[in-house]
N, C-alpha and C positions, 0 to 999 in steps of 0.2 A: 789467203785470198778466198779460199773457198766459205770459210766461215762470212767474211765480210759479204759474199755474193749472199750468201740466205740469209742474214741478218736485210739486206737491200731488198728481196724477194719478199721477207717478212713482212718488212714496213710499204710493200707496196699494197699487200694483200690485204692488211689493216685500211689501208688508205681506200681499197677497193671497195671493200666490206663495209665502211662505214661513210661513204658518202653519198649515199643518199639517204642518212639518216641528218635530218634539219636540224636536232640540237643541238647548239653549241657548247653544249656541257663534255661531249667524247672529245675535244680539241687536243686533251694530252693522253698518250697514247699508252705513254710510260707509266701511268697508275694503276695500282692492281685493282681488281672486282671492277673496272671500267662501267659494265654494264648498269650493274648489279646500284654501282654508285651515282648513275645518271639516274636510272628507274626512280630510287628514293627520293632524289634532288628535285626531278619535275612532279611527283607526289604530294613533295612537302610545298611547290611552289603552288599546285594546282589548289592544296588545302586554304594555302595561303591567301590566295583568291578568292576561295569559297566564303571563306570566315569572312575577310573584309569587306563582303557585299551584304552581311547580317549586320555588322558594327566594325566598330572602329577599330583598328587591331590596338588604341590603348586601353581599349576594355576587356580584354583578354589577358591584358598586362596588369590590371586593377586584380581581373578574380584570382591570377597565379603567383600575384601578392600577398593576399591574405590567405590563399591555400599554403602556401611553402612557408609562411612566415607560422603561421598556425601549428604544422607539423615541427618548424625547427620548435616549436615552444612545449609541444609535447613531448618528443625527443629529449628535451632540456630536462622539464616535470620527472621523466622516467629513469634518466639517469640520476638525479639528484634522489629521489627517493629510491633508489637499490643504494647507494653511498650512502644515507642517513641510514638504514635498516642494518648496512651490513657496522654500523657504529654500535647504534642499539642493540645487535647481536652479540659482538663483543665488550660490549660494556657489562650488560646480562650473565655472559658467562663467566664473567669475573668475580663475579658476587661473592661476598664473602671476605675481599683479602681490599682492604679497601688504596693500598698503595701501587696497586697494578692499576687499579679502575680509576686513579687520578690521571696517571700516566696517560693511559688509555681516553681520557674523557681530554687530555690537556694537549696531548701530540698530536690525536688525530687531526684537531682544525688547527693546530700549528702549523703541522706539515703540509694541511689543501693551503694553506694562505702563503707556505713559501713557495709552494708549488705555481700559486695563479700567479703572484708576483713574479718571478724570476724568468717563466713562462712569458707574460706581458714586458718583461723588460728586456730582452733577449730576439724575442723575435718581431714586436711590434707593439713600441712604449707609448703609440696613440689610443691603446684600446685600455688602458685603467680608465677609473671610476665613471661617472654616471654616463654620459655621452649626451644629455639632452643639451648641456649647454652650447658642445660642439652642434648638434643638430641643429639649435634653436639660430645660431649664427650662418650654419647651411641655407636655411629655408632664406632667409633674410637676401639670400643671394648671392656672397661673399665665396667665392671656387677654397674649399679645404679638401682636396683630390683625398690625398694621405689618410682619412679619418672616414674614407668611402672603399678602401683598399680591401683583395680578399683575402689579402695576409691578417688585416683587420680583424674582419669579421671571422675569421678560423681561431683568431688569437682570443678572442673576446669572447665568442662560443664555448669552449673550453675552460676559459678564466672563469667566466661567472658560475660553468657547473663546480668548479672544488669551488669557488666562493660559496656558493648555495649549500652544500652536502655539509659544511661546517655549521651549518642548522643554528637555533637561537642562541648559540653561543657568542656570535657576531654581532648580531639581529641584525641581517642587511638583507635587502630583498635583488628580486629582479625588472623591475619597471623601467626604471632608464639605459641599462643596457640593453635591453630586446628593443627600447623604440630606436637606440640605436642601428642595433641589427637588424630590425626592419628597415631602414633607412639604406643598409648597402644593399641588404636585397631590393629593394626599390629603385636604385643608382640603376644595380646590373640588368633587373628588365628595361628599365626607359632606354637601357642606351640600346639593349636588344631589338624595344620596337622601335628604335630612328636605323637602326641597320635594314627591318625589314621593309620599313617605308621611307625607302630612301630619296624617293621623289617629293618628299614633306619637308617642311622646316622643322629643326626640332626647337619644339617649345613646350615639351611635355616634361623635361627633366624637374623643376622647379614643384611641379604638381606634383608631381609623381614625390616626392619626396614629405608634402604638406601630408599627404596619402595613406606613406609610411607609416607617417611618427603614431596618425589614429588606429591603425592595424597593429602596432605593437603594441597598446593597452590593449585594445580587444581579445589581441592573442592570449594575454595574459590572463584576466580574469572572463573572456567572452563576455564581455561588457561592450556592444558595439555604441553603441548612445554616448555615452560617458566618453567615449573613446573620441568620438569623434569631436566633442566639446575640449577633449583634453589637447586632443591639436588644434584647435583655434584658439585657448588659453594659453598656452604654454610654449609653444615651437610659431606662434605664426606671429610679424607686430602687424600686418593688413592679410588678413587672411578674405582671399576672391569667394565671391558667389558660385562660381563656376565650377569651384573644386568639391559643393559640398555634396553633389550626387557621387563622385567617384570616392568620396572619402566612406560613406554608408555603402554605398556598394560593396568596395574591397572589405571594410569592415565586417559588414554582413557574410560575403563567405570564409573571413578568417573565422568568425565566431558561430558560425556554422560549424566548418571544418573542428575547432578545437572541442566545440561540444560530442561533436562524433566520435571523435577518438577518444572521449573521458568516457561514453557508451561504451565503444567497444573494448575497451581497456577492463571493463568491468567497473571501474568505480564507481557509476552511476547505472540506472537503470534507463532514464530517458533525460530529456535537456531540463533543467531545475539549475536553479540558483547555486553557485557556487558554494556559499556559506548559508545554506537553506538555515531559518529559523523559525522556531512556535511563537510567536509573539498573538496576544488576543486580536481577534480581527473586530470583534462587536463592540467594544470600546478598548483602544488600545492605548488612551492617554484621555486622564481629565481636562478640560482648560486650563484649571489654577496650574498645570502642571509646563503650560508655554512656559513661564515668569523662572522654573528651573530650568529647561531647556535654554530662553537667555542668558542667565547667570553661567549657563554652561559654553552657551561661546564667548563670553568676554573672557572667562577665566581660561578659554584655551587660544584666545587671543593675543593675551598675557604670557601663557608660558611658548606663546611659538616663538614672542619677544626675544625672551628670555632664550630659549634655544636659538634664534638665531644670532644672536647677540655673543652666547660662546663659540658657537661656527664660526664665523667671523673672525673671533681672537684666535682660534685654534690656528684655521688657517693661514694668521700671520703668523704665528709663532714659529710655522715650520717651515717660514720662509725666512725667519732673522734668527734662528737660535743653530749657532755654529756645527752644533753635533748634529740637528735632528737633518737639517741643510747636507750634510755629509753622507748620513745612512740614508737620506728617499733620492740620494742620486749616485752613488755607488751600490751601496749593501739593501734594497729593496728588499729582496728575500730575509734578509736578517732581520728586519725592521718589522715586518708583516708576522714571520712568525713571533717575538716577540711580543707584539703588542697582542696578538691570537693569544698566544700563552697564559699572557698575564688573564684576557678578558674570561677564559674558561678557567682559570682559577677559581675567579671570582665566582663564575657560575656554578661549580662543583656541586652534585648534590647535596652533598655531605656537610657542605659550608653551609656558606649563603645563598648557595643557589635552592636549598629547600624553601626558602621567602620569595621565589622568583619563578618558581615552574617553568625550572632548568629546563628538563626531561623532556619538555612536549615543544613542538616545530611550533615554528611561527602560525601553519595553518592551525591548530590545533589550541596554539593560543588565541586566536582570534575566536574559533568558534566556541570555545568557552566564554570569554568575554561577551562575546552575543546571547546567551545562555540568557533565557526569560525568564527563570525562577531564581526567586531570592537566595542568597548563599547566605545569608545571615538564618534567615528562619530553617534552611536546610541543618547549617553546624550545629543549632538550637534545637532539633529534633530528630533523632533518628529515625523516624518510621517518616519522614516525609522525604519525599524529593525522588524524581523518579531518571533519575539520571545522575548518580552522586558520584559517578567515574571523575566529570567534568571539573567536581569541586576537588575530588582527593588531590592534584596535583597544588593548589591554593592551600590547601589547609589541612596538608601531613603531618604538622606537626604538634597540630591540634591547636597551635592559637587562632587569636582573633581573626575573623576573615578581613580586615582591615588591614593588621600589621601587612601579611605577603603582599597587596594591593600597594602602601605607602613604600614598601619596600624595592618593589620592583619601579615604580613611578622614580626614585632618588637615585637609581642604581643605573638604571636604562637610559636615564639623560646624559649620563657624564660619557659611559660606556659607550653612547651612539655617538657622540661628538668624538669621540679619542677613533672609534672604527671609521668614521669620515674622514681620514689621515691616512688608511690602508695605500699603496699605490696595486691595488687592485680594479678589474671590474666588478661593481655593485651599485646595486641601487639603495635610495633611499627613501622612497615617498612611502613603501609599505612596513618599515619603523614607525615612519612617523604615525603610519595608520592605525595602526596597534597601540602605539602608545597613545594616543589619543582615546584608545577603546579602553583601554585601562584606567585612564583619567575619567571617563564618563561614567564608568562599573564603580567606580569611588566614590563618585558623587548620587549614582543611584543608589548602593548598599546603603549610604551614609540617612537618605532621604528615609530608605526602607526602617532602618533601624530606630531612625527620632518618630517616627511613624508607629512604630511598635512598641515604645517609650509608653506610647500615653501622651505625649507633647502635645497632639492636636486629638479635639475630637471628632474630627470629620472623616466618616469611614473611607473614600476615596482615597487618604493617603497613603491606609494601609493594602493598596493591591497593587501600588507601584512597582511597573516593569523593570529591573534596573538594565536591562540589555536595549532597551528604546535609547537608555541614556550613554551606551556603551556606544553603539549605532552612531547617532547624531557627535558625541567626542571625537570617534574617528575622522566624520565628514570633517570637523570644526577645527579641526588642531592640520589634519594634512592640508587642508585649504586654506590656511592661516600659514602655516608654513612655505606653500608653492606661491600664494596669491590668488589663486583660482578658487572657481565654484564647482568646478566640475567633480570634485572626491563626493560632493553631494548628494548630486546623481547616480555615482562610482556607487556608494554606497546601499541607495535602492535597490541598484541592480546587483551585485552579489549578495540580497540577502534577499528580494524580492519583498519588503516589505514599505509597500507604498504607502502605507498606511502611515507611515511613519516622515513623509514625507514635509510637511511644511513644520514640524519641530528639527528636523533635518536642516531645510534649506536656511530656517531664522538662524541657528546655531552656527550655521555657516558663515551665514552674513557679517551678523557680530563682530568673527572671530576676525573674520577679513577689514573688518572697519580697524577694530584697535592694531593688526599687523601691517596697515597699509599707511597707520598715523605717522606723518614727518618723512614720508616719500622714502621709508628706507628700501634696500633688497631684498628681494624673497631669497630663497635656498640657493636657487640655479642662477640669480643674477650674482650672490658674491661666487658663484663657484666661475661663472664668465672673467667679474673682476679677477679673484686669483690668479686664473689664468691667463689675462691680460686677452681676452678673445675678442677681434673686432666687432663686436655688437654693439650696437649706439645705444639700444634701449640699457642697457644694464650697466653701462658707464656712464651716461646722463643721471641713476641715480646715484652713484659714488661720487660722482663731482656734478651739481646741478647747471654752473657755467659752460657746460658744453653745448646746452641746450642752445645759446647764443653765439656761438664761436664763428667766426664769418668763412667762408673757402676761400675769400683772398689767402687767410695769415694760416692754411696750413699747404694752400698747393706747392707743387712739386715745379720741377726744372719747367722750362716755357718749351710746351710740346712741339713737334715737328707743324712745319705748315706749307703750302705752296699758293703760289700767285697766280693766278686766274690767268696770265700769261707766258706760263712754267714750260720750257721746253722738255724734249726726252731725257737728258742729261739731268734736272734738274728732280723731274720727278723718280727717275730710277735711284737717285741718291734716297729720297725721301721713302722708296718699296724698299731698300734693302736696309734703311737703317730704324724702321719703324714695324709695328706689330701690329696696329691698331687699326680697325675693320672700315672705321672713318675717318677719314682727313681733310681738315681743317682747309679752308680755301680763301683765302683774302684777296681785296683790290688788289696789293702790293706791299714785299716787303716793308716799306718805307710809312704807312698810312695803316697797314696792321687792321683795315677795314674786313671785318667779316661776312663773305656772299654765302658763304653753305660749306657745305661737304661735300667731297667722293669718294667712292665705295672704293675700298684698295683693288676690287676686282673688275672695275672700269679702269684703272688706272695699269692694271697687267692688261687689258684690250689694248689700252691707249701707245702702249710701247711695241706690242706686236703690231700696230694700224703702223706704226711707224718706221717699223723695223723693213713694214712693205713698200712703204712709199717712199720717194726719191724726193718729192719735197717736205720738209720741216715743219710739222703744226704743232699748235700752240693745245694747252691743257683745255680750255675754254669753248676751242673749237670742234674736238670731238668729243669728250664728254659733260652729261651733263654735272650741271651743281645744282647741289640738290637743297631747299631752303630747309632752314634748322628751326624745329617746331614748337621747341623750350631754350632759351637762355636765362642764363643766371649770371647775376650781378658779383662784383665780387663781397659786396656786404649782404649776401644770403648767404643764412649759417647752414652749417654741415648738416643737422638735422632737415633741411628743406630739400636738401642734395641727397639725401638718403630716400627720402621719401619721394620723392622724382623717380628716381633709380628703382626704389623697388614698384612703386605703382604703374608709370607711364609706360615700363619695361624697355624705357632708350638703353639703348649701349656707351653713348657716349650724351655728354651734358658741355658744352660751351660755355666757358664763364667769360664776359664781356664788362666792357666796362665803356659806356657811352658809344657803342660798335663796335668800338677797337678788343681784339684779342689778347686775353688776360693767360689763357689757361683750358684745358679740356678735365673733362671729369668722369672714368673709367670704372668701374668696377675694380679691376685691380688699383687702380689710383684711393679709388674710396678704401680697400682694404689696408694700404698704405698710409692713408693720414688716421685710420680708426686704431691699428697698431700704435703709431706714434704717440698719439692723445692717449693709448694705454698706459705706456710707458709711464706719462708725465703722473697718473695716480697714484 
């Protein structure tokens, strides 16, 4: 008893002690640091207040998009190269006994590939391969919660560093997983700022996501320009006006942010171009020299054809062929490493991989391929070339500087198409970048060399860049591949060399004309198809009859409705067995004539108004119907319903047929008929 008295004594003193303190935040008594935890609370709320009267608190959300998305990218960079070095390290000390240095050159990225696999399959099977297709179906409007998750983005974090640290053995990059993962980090702020402005509507989710996808290229190469062309290309099909100041914004300080850290990391001294190069500034390309720059996008026009044409097969095959169907849905791990195995066989230095320039990263491949001085007149003279680090990996073995160039072109198409089969996270756009650099290095050496023939006698042929031609290949091949223009620009901007720009942008064009001939899919649309994702743009071009398909012949059951003279009974049937934010309101069952809609949370008033009163009113009489601002017929095809849906931003679409009530049209309903029209392809 006596304890119960001072424990009563306590809570009286508490009670004393703290009322006349006004905030409601002391309410529970029970919490330790009581104090201590209100101080902070009315701090952060007071900050809260400050900030929102300078701007909007989603612009707070924009800049701590592109800061945190930046540093995860850094954090990424830094982990993946101590995992490359400590490979190189023991590869290095192996020297000498050359059956340990297989081992070593074959297990390591075996073991990261079963490691990401089994990882991804284990604790969250949404986070393999690229993500932009998932993304590109997010933005579009279509709710894929699961693919926004932070088991997600932990799981896909991790997966893509052992993907990366298995270095060009793979050749897969990181591009479409980081715009992924900018993508959840973009989820988790907007829903942060609709918590802290809770008095708002939230309508910022959708942006905030278009936002994303341009801060995860940025992050990557701090490419903010590019970046943000590459999410109105790629992730948006009606991308708003309104989003393009927050897109540069947040972009701006991811690519801020990323250039800082490459500072203070040491690897750079101040912000400069990623892939900085010497190219001539005072004439960096003759005229006659356009007419190869076009022959150089149709030819990479041609071969994105051609690659995408075995992507395509690939990824049927390992949806009908019994065994492969077996290992990518049981034995993942077993599948990854294997296929890992085999590909760093292949690469071995010792093998074939001395015709490939095994030995040097992806980065390092590229920045050689951009290299402005001839490797032909370098092999042919030893007192010339003032940087011949770049070439020894090309031409160790003293052949023609051609051979390792045609060798690595034959070897990296088949190799990239079998590693798109990984059920890993990786990306793809920066393969294709590179090989496209290498197909242009081909075509410049080739020029340089009939040039030094004697072939022509016009002295401008002989001073040909062949790294201008590397440059523009890149742009030409990756943008023929995705669809886009944007790798164009990409391209400028990690090498800084503008000069270089309109044999850039023609080669791109080009490449995009012949990849775009006969309405086939780019990369990311058959990767949609595959995976049967409900995206209309990228199923429209697998089957072109969808474009006409009517929403009579794919809707769904005949949605719930009520009669303008619906009692209490009638509508709480209709609140507890329905979900949907608008309901449909007709003359009368019988006539199925359409007056509007009300809001389900007029209709939770309209049972409480009734709950109060003693006499019985009718739906009509207390609230209102609200007129419906778009109807759709049921011969408007899905494509018109989609584009409603995403433009007008209704929630719900009425399909009608002479007044009378056919059907409503959902967001989840539209995700439901775009599943099903998957299925049928």
């Amino acid at each position: 008893m006596k304890s119960l008295d001072e424990d009563n004594n306590w809570e009286q003193e508490n009670r004393s002690g703290t009322s006349h303190n006004k905030s409601p935040l002391l309410a529970d008594p029970w919490k330790p640091c009581r104090r201590s935890r209100v101080f902070v609370k009315e701090c952060l709320l007071k900050l809260t207040s400050y900030s929102g009267a300078v701007c909007g608190i989603e612009w707070y959300g924009y800049a701590a998009l592109g800061i945190f998305t930046a540093i995860l990218s850094f954090l990424m960079d830094l982990s993946v190269t101590k995992l490359l070095r400590a490979h190189q390290w023991l590869y290095t000390k192996l020297e000498g006994n050359s059956l340990l240095q297989f081992f070593c050159w074959t297990l390591y990225p075996a073991c990261l590939c079963a490691v990401a696999s089994s990882f991804s399959h284990n604790i969250c099977p949404f986070s393999t391969g690229s993500g932009i297709p998932e993304v590109r179906t997010m933005v579009a409007g279509i709710q894929m919660p699961h693919y926004l998750s932070l088991t997600n983005m932990f799981t896909k974090f991790l997966g893509l560093i052992c993907t990366l640290a298995a270095g060009s053995t793979l050749f897969l990059g990181k591009v479409g997983p980081f715009v992924h993962l900018s993508t959840m980090v973009g989820s988790y702020l907007s829903n942060l700022c609709t918590l802290i402005r809770a008095n708002k509507k939230e309508e910022a989710a959708g942006e905030m996501l278009v936002v994303a996808a341009a801060v995860g290229v940025a992050s990557c190469f701090g490419a903010p320009i590019s970046g943000v062309l590459f999410s109105v290309e790629v992730t948006s099909f009606h991308f708003a006006v309104k989003n393009y100041y927050p897109c540069f914004f947040s972009v701006a300080c991811g690519a801020v942010t990323f250039r800082l850290f490459s500072v203070w990391s040491g690897d750079v001294e101040t912000f400069q171009a990623l892939f900085p190069t010497d190219f001539p500034t005072a004439l960096p390309f003759f005229p006659l020299e356009i007419l190869l720059f076009a022959f150089l996008g149709l030819l990479c026009g041609a071969v994105s054809r051609c690659y995408l044409f075995c992507h395509r097969w690939i990824l049927q095959f390992t949806k009908t062929n019994p065994v492969l169907v077996k290992m990518l849905t049981t034995e993942k791990g077993v599948y990854s490493a294997v296929v890992a195995f085999l590909l760093a066989s292949l690469t071995f230095p010792h093998s074939a991989g001395q015709y490939m320039a095994s030995k040097s990263t992806m980065k390092q491949l590229l920045t050689s391929l951009l290299d402005s001085t001839q490797w032909f007149s370098q092999s042919h003279n030893a007192s010339f070339g003032p940087e011949p680090e770049r070439l020894l990996e090309w031409s160790s073995s003293g052949t023609p500087i051609q051979l390792p160039l045609f060798v690595f072109l034959f070897m990296k198409l088949w190799m990239l198409v079998l590693a798109c089969t990984l059920p890993l996270p990786a990306g793809y756009f920066m393969p294709v970048f590179i090989y496209g650099a290498a197909l242009g290095r081909l075509l410049g050496e080739g020029a340089a060399y009939v040039s030094s023939t004697g072939a022509t006698s016009d002295r401008q042929w002989t001073s040909i860049n062949p790294g201008g031609y590397a440059l523009a290949g890149a742009a030409a091949l990756s943008g023929a591949v995705t669809h886009t223009l944007s790798p164009a620009l990409l391209a400028l901007e990690l090498t800084g060399q503008f000069s270089h720009a309109v044999p850039v942008l023609l080669a791109t064009l080009l490449a995009n004309a012949v990849a775009r001939s006969g309405n086939r899919p780019s990369f990311y649309d058959a990767l949609s198809i595959s995976k049967r994702l409900p995206h209309l743009p990228s199923l429209i071009k697998a089957c072109p009859r969808l474009h006409s398909t009517p929403v009579g012949q794919v809707l769904g059951a005949k949605s719930l409705q009520l009669q303008k003279a619906a009692g209490p009974v009638e509508v709480q049937q209709v609140v507890n067995s329905s979900t949907e934010i608008q309901i449909p309101v007709v003359e009368s069952h019988e006539s199925q004539i359409l007056l509007g809609f009300v809001l389900r949370s007029e209709l939770l008033m309209f049972l409480r108004h009734c709950k109060t009163e003693t006499m019985e009113k009718y739906l009509d009489e207390v609230c209102c119907i609200h007129p419906t601002s778009v109807l759709l017929s049921p011969h408007s095809s899905v494509q018109e319903a989609h584009t409603i849906l995403s433009l007008v931003g209704a929630q719900t679409l009425f399909v009608t047929d002479r007044g009378r009530l056919v059907g409503l049209i959902t967001w989840p309903e539209m995700k439901r008929i775009l599943e099903d029209l998957a299925k049928d392809i």
